[in-house]
C-alpha positions, 0 to 999 in steps of 0.5 A, spaced: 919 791 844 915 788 850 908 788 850 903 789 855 901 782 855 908 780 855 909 786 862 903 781 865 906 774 864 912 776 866 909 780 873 906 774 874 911 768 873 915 773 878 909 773 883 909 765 882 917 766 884 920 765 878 927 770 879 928 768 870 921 772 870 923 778 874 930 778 870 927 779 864 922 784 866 927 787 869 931 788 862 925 790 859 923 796 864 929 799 868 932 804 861 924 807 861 923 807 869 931 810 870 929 816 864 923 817 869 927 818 875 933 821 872 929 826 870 925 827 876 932 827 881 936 830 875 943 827 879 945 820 875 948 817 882 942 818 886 937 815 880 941 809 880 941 808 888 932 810 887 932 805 881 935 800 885 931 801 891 925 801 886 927 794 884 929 791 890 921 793 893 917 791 887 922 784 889 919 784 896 911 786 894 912 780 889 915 776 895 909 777 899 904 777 894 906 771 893 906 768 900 899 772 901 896 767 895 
């Protein structure tokens, strides 16, 4: 089970661009997230296109996090 604390560290290792960081964040998020989604969309392809999209985004604000710091 991942923690807060260790959700934290790894959020931000990924804003310092760690990719490893992210990977791992991402393992630790994306079955809990894609419930949520699945829930709310009710359609398994397109839940897993808005999971995409989702991470993909998270990415992105990460990236520009960390070149704003």
């Amino acid at each position: 089970m991942t923690t807060t604390r260790d959700l934290e560290k790894l959020l931000g290792q990924s804003i310092n661009g760690d990719m490893d960081a992210f990977e791992r964040l991402y393992h630790a998020t994306s079955a809990k997230l894609f419930g949520v989604v699945l829930r709310i969309l009710k359609n398994r392809a397109q839940s897993e296109d808005a999971l995409q999209d989702i991470y993909v985004r998270i990415w992105h604000c990460l990236l520009y996090t960390s070149d704003a710091a």
